[in-house]
N, CA, C and O atoms as CSV, one atom per row, in Angstrom:
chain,resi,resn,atom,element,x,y,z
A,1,UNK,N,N,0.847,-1.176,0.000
A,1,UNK,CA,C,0.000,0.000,0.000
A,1,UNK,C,C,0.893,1.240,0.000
A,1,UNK,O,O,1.797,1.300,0.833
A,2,UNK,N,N,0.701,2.270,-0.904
A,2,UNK,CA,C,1.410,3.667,-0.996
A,2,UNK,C,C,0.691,4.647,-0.148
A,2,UNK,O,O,-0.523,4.746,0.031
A,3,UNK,N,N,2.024,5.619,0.525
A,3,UNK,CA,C,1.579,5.970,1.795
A,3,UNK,C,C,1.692,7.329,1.603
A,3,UNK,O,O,2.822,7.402,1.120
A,4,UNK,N,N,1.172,8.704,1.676
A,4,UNK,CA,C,1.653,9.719,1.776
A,4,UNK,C,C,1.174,10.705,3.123
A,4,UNK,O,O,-0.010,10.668,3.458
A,5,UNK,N,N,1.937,11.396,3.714
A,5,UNK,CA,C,2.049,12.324,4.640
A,5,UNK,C,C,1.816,13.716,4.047
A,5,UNK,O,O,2.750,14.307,3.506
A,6,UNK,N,N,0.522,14.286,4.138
A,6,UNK,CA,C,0.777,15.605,4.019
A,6,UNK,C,C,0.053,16.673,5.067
A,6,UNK,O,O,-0.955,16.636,5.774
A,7,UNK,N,N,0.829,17.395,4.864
A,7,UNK,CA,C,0.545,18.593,5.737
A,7,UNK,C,C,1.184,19.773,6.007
A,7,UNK,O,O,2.239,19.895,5.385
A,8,UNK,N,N,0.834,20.874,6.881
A,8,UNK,CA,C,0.913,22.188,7.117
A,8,UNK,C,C,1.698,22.162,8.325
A,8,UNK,O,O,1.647,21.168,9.050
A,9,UNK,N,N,2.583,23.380,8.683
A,9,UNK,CA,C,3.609,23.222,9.715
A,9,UNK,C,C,3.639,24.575,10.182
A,9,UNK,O,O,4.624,25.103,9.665
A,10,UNK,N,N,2.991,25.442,10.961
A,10,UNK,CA,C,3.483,26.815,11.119
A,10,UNK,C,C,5.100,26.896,11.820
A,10,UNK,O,O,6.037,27.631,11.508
A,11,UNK,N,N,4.995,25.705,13.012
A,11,UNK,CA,C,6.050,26.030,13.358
A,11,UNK,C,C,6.673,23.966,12.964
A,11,UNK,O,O,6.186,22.973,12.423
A,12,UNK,N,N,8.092,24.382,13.734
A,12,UNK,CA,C,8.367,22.910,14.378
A,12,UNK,C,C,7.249,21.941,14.704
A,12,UNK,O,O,7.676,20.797,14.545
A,13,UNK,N,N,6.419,21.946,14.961
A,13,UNK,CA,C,5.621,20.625,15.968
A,13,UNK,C,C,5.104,19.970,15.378
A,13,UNK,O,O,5.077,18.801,15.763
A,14,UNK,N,N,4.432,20.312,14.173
A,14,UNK,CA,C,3.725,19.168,13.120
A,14,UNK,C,C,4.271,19.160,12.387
A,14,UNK,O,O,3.711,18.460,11.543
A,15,UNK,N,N,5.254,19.554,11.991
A,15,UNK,CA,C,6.451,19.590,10.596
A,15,UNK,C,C,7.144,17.797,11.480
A,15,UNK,O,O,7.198,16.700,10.925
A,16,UNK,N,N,7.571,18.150,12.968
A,16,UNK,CA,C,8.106,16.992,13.352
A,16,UNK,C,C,7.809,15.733,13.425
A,16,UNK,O,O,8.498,14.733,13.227
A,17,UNK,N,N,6.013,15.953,13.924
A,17,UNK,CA,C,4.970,14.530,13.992
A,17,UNK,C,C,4.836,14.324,12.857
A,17,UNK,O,O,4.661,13.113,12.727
A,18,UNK,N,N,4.805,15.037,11.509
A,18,UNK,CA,C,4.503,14.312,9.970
A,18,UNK,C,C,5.553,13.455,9.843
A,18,UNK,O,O,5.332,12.275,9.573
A,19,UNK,N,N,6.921,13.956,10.032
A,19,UNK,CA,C,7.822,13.446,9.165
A,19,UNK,C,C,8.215,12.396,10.263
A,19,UNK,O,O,8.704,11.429,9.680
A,20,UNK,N,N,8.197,12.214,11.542
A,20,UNK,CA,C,7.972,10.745,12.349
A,20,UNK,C,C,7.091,9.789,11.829
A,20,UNK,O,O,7.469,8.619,11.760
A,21,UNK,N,N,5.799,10.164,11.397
A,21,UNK,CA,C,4.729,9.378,10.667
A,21,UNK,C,C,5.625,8.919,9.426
A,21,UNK,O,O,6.225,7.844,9.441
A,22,UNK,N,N,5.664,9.622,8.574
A,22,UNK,CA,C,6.022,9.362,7.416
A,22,UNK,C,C,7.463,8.144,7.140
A,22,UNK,O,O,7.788,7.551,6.112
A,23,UNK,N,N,7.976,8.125,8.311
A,23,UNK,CA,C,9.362,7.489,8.457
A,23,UNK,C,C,9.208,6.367,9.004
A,23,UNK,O,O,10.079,5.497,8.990
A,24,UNK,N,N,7.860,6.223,9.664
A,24,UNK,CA,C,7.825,4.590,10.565
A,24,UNK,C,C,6.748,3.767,9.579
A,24,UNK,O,O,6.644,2.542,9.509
A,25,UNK,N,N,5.925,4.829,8.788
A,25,UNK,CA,C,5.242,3.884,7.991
A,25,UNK,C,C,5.748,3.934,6.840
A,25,UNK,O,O,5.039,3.192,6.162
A,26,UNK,N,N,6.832,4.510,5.970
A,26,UNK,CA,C,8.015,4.101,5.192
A,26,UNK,C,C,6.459,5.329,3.921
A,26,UNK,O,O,6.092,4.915,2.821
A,27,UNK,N,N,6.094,6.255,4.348
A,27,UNK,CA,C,5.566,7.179,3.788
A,27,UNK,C,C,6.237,8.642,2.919
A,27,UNK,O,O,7.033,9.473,3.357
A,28,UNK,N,N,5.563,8.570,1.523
A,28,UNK,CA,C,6.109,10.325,1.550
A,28,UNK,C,C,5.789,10.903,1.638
A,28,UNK,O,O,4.603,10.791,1.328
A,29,UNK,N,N,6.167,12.260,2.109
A,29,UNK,CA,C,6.070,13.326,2.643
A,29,UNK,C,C,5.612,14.395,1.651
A,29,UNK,O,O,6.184,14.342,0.562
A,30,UNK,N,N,4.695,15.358,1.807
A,30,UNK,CA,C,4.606,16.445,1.139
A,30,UNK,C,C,3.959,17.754,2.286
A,30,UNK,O,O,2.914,17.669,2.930
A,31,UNK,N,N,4.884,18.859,2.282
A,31,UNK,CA,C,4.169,19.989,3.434
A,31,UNK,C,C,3.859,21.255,1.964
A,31,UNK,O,O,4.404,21.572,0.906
A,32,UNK,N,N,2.780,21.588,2.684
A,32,UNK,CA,C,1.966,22.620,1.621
A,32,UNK,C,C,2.383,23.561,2.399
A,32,UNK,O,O,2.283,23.507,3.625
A,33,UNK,N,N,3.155,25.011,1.425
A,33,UNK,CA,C,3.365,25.687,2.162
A,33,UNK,C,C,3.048,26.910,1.160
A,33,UNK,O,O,2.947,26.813,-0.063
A,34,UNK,N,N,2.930,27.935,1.835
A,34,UNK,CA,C,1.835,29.016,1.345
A,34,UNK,C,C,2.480,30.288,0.273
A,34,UNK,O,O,3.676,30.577,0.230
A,35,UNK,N,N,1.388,30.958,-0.566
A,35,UNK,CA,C,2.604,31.772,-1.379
A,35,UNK,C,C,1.499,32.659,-1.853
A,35,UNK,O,O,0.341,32.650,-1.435
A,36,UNK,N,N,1.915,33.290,-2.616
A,36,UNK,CA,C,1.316,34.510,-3.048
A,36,UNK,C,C,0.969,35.054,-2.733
A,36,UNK,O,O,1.561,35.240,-1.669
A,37,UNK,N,N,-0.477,36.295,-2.893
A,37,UNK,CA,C,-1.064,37.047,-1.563
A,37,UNK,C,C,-1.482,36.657,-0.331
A,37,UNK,O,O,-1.741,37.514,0.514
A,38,UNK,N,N,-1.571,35.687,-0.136
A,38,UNK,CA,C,-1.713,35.390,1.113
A,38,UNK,C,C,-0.330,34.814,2.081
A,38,UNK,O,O,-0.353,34.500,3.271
A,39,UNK,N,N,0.438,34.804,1.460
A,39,UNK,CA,C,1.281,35.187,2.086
A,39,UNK,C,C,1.508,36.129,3.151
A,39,UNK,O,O,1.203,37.302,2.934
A,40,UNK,N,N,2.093,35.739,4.496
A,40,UNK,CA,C,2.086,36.712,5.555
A,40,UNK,C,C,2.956,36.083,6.502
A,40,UNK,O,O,3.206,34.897,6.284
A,41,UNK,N,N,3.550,36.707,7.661
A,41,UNK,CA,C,4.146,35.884,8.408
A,41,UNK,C,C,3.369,34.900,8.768
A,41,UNK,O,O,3.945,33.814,8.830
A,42,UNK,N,N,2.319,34.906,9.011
A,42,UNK,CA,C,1.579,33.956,10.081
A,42,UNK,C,C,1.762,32.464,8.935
A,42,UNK,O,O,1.603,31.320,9.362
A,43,UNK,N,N,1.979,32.652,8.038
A,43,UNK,CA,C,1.749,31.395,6.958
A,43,UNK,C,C,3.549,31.265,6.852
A,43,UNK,O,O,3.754,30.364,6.039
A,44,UNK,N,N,4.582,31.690,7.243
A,44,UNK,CA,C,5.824,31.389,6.980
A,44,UNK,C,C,6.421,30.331,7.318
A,44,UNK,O,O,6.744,30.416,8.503
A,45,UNK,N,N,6.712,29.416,6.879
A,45,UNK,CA,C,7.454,28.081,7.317
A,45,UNK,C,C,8.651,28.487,8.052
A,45,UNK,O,O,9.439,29.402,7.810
A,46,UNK,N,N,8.634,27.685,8.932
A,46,UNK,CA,C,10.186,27.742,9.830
A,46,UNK,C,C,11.337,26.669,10.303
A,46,UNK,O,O,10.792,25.581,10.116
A,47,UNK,N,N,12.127,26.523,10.613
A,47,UNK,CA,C,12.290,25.074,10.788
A,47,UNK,C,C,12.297,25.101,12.199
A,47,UNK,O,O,12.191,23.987,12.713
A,48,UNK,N,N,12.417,26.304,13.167
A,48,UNK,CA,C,12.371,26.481,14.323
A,48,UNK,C,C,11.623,27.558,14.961
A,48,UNK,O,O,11.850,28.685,14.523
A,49,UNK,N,N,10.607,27.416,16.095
A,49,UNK,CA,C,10.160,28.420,16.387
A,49,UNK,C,C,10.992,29.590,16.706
A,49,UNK,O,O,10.467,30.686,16.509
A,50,UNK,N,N,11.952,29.565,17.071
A,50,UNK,CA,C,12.509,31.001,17.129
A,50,UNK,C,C,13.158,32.056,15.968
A,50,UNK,O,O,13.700,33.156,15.859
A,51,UNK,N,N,12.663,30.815,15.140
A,51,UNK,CA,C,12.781,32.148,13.611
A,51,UNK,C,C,11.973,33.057,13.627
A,51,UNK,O,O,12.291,34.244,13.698
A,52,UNK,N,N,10.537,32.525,13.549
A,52,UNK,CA,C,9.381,33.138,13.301
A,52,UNK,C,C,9.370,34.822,14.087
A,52,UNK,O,O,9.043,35.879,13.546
A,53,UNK,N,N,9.851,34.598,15.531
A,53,UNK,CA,C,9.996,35.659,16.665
A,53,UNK,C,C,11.045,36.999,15.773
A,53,UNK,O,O,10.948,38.226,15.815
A,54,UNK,N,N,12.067,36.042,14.971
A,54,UNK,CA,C,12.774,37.450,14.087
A,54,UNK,C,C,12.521,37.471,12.727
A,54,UNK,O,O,13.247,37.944,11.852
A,55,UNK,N,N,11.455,36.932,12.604
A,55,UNK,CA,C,10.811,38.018,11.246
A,55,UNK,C,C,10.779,39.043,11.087
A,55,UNK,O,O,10.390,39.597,12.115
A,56,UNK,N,N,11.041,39.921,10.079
A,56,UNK,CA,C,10.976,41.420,9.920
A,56,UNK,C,C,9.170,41.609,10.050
A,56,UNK,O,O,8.344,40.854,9.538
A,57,UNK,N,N,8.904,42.743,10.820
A,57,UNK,CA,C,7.043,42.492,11.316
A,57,UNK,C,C,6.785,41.307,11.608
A,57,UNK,O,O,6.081,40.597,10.889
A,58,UNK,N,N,7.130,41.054,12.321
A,58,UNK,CA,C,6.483,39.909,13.136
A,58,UNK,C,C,5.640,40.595,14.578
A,58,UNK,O,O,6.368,41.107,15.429
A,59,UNK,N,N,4.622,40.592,14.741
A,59,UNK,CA,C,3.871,41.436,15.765
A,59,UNK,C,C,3.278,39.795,16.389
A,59,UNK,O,O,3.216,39.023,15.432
A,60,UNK,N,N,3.063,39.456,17.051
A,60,UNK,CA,C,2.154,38.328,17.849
A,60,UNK,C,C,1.110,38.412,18.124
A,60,UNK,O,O,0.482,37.354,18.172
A,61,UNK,N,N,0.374,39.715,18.449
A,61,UNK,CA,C,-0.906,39.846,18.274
A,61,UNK,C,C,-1.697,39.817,17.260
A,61,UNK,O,O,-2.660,39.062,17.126
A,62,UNK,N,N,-1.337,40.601,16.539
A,62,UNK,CA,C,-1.828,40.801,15.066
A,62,UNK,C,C,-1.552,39.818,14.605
A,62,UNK,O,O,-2.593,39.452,14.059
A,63,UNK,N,N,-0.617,38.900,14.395
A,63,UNK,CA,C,-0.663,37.693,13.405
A,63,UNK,C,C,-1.831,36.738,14.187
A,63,UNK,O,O,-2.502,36.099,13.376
A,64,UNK,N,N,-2.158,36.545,15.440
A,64,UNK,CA,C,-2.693,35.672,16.089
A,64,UNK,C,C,-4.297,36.172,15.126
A,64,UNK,O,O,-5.077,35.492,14.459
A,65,UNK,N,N,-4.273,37.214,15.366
A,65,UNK,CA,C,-5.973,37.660,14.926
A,65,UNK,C,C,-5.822,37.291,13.821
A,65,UNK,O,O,-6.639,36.393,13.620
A,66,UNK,N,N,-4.955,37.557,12.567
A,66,UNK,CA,C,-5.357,37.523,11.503
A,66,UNK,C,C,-5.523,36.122,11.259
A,66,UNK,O,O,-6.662,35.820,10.903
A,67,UNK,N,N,-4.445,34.895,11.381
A,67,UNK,CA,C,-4.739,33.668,11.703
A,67,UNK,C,C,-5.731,33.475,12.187
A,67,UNK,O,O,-6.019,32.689,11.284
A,68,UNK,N,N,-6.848,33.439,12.992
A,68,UNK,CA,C,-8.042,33.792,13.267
A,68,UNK,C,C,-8.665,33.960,12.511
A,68,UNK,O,O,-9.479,33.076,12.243
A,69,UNK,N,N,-8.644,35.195,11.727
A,69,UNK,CA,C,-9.806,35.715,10.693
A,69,UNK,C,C,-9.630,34.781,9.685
A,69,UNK,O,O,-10.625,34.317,9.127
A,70,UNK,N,N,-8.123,34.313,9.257
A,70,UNK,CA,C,-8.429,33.480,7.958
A,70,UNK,C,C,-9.006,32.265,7.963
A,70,UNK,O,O,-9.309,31.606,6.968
A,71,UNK,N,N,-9.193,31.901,9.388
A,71,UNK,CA,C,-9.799,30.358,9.584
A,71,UNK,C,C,-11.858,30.635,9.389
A,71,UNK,O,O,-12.788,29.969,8.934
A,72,UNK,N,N,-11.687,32.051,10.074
A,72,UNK,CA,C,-13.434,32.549,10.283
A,72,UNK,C,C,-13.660,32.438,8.710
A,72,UNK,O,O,-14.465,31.625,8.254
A,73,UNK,N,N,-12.755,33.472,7.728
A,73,UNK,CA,C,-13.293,33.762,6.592
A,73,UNK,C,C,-13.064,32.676,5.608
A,73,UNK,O,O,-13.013,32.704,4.378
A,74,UNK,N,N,-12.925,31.595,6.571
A,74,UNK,CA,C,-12.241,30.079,5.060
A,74,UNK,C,C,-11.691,30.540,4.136
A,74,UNK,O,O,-12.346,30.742,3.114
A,75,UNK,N,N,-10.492,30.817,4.178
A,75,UNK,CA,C,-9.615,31.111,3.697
A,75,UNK,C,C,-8.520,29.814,2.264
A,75,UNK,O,O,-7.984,28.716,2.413
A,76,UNK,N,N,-8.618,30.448,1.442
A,76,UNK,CA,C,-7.492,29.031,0.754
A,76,UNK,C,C,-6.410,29.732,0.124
A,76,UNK,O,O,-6.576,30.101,-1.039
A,77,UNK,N,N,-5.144,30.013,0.811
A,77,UNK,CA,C,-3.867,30.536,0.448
A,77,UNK,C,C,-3.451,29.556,-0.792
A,77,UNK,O,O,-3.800,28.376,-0.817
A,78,UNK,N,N,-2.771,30.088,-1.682
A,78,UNK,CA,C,-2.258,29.757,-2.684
A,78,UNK,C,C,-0.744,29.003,-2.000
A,78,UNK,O,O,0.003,29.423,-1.115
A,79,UNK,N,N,-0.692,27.898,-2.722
A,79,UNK,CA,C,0.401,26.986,-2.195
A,79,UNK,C,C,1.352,27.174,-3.346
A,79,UNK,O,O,0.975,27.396,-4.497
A,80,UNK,N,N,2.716,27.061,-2.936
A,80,UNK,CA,C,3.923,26.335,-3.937
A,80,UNK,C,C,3.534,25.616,-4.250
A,80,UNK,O,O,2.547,25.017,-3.824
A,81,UNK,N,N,4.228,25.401,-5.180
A,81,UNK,CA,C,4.037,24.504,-6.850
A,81,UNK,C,C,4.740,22.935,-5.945
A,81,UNK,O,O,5.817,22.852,-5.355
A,82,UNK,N,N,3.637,21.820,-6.135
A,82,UNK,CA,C,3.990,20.726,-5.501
A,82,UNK,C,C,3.101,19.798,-6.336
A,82,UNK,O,O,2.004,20.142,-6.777
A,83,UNK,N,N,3.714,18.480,-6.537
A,83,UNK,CA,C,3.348,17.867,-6.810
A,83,UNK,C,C,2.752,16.368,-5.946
A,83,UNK,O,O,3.330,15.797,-5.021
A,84,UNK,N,N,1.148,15.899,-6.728
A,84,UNK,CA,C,0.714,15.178,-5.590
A,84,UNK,C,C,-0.264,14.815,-6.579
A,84,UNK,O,O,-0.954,15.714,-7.060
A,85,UNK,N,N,-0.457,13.353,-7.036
A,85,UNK,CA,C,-1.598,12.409,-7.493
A,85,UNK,C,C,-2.171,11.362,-6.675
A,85,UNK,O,O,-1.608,10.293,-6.437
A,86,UNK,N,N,-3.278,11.698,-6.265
A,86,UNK,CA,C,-4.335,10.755,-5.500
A,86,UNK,C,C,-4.556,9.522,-5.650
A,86,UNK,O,O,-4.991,8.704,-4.839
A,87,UNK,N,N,-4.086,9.340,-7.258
A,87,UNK,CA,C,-4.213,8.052,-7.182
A,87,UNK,C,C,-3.193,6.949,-7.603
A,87,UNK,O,O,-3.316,5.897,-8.231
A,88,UNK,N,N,-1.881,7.745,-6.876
A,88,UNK,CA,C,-0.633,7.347,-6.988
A,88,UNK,C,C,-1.004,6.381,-5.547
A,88,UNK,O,O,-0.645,5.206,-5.478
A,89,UNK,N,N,-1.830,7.126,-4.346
A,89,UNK,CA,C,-1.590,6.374,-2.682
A,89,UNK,C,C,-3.102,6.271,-2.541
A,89,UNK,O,O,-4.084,6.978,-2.767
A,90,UNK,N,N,-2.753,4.733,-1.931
A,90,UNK,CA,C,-3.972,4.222,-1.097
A,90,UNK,C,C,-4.317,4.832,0.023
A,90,UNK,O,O,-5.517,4.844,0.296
A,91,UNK,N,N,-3.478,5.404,0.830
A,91,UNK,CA,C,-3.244,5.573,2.094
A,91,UNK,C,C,-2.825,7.340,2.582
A,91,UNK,O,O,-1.657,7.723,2.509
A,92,UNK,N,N,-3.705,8.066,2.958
A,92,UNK,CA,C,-3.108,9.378,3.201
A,92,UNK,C,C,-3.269,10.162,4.627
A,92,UNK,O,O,-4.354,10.296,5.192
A,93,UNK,N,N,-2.047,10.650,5.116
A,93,UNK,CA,C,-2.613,11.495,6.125
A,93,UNK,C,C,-2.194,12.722,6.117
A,93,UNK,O,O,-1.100,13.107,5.706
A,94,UNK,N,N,-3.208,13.483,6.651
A,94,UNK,CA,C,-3.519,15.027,6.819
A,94,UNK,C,C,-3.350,15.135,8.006
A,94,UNK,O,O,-3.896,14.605,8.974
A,95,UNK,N,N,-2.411,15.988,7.879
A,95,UNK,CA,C,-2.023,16.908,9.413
A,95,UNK,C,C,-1.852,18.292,9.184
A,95,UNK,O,O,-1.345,18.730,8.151
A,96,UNK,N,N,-2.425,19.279,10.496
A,96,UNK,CA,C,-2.577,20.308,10.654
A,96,UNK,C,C,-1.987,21.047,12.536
A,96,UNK,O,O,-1.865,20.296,13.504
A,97,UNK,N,N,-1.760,22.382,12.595
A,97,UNK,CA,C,-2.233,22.637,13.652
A,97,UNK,C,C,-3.307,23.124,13.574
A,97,UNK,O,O,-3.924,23.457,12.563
A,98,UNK,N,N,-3.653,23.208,14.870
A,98,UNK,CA,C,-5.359,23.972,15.049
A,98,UNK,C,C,-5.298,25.174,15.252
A,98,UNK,O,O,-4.684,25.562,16.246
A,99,UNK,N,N,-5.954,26.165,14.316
A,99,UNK,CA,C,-5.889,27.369,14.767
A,99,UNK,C,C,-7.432,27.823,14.697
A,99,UNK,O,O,-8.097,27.410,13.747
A,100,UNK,N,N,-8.068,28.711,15.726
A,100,UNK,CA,C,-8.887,29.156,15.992
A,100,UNK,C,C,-10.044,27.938,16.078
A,100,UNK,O,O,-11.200,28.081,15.682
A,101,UNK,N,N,-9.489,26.687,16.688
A,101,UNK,CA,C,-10.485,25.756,17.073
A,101,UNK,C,C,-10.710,25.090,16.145
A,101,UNK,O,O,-11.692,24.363,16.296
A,102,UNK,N,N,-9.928,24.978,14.689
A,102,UNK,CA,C,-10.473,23.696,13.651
A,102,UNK,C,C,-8.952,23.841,12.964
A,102,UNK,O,O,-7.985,24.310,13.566
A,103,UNK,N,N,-8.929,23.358,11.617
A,103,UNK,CA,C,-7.628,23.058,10.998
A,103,UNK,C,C,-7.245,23.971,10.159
A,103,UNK,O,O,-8.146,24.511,9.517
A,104,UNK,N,N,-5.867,24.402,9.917
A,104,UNK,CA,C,-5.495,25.690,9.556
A,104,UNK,C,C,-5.802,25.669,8.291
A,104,UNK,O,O,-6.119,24.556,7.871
A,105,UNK,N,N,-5.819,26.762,7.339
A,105,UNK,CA,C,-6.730,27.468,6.010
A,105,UNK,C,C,-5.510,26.576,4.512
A,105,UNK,O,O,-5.954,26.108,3.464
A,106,UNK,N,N,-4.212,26.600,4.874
A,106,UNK,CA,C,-3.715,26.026,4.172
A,106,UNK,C,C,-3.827,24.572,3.564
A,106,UNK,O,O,-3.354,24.473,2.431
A,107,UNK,N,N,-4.460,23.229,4.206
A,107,UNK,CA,C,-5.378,22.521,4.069
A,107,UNK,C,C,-6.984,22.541,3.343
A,107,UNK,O,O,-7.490,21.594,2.741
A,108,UNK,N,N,-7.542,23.742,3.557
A,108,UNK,CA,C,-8.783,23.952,2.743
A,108,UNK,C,C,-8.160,23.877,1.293
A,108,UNK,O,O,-8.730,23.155,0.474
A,109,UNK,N,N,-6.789,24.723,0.843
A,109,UNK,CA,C,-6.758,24.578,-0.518
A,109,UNK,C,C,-6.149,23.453,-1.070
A,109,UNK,O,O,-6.376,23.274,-2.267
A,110,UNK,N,N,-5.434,22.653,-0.500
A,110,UNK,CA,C,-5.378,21.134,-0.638
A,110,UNK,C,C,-6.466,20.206,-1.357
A,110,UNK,O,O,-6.731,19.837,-2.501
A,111,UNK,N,N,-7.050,19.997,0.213
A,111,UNK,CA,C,-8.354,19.485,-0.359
A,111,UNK,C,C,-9.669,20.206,-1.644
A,111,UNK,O,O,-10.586,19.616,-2.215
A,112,UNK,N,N,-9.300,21.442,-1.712
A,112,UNK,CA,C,-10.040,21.749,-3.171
A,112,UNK,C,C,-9.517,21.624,-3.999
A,112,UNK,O,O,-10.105,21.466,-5.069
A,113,UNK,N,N,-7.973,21.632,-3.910
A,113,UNK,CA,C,-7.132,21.316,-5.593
A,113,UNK,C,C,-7.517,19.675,-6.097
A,113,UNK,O,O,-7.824,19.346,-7.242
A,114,UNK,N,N,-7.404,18.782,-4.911
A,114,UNK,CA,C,-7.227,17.298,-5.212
A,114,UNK,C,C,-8.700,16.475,-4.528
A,114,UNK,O,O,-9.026,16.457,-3.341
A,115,UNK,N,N,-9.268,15.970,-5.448
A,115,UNK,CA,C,-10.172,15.050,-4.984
A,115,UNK,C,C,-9.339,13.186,-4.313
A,115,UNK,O,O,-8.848,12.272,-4.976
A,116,UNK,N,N,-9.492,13.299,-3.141
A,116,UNK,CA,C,-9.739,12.279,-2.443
A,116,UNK,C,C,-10.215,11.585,-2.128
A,116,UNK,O,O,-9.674,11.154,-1.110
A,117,UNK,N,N,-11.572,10.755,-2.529
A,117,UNK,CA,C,-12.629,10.598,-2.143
A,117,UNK,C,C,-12.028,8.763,-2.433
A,117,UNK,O,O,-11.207,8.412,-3.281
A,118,UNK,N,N,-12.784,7.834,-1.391
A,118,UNK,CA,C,-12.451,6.390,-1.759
A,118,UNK,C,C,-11.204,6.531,-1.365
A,118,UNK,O,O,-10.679,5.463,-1.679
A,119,UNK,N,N,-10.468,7.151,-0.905
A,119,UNK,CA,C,-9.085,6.406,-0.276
A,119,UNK,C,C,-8.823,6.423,1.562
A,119,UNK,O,O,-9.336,7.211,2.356
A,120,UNK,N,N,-7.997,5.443,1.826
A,120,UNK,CA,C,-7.596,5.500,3.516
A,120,UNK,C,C,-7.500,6.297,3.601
A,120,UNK,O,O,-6.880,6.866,2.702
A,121,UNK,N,N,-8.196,7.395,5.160
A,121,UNK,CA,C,-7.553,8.564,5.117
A,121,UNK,C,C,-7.223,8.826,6.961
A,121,UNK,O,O,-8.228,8.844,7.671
A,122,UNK,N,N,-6.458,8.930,7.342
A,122,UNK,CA,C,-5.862,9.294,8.827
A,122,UNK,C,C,-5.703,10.994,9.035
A,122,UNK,O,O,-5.273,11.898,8.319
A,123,UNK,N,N,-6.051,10.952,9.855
A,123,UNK,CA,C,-5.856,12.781,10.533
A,123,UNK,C,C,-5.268,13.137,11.792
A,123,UNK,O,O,-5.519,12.648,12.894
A,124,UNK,N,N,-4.686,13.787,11.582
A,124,UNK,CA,C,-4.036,14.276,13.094
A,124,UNK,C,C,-3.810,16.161,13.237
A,124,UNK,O,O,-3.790,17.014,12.349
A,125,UNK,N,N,-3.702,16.256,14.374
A,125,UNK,CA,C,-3.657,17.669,14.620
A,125,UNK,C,C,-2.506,18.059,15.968
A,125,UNK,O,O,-2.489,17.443,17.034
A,126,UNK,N,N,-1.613,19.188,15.623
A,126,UNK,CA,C,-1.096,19.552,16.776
A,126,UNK,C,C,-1.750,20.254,17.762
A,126,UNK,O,O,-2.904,20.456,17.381
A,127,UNK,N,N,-1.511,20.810,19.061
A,127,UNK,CA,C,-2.235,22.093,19.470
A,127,UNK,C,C,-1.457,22.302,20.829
A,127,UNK,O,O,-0.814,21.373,21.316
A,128,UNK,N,N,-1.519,23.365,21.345
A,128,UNK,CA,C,-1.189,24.050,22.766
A,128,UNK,C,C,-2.377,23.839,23.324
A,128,UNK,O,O,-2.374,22.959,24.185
A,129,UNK,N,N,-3.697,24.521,23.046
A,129,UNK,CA,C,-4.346,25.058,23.614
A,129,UNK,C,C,-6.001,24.008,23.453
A,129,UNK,O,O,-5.761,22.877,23.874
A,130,UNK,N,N,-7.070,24.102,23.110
A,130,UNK,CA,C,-7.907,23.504,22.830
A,130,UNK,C,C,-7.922,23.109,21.335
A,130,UNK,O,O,-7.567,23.635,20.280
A,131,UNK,N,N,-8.508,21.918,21.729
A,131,UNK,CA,C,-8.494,21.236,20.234
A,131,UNK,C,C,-9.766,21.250,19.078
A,131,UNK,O,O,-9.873,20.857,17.917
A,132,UNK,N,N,-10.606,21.884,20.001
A,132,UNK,CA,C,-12.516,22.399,19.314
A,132,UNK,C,C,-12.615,21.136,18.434
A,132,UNK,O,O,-12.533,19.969,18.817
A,133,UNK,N,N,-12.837,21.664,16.982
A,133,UNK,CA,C,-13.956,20.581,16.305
A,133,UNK,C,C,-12.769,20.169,15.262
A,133,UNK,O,O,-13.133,19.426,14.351
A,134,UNK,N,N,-11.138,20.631,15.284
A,134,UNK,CA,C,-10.139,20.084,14.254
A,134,UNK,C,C,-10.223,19.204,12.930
A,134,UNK,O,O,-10.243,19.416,11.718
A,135,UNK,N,N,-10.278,17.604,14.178
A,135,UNK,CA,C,-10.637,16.673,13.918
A,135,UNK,C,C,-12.024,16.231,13.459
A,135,UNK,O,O,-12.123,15.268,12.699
A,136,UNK,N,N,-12.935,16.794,13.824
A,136,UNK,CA,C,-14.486,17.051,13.378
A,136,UNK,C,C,-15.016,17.570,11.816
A,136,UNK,O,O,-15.924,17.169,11.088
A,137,UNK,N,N,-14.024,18.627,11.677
A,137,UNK,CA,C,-13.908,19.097,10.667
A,137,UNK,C,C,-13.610,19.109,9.612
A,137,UNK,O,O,-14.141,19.652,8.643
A,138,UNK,N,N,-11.996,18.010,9.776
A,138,UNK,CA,C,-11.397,17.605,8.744
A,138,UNK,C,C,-12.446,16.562,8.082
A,138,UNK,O,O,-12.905,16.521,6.941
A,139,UNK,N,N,-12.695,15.587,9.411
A,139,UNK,CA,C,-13.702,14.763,8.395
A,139,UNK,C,C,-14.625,15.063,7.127
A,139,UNK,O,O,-15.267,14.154,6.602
């Protein structure tokens, strides 16, 4: 069975649990990561949280809200150019962190670029704080 790992990483923490997944079930990996106008810090890949802290504008409040608003306003950021056929893998998992109580906006445009439908599908989510309907949602 062909296995793929994909998902969204704001910081370290689910960038780390994908690619643990992806390595014990002998899976590949793909992280969607964000581009064009929607582009913003809050969507910047890092490999460590303490990059993010020296971003040029990096404010913590304001990114927190706007992260927020893009989850309220379902949001679908334009991703890098990646490649990914559905019906290359039997087997897929989606991972996210949770932001504003369900799964972050970079995932919505995933799942509208690529139909999935009829295949294994596993979900997981990071979080600090409450985990609301994430997992509820993704379904």
């Amino acid at each position: 069975m062909k296995s793929i790992v994909v998902y969204f990483s704001y910081d370290e923490s689910t960038k780390a649990l994908a690619e643990a997944m992806a390595s014990s079930i002998g899976a590949d990996l793909l992280r969607l990561v964000p581009t064009g106008e929607f582009t913003r810090t809050y969507y910047h890949h890092v490999e460590n949280p303490e990059q993010i802290e020296t971003t040029p504008g990096y404010d913590p409040d304001k990114e927190h809200i706007w992260g927020s608003e893009s989850v309220t306003m379902n949001n679908s950021p334009e991703l890098e150019p990646y490649s990914f056929d559905p019906n290359m893998y039997d087997f897929i998992v989606l991972g996210s962190p949770v932001w504003a109580l369900t799964y972050a906006p970079p995932i919505n445009t995933f799942l509208q670029e690529n139909k999935i439908q009829g295949k294994k599908i596993a979900l997981f989510c990071t979080h600090e704080g409450m985990i609301g309907g994430a997992l509820e949602n993704l379904k």
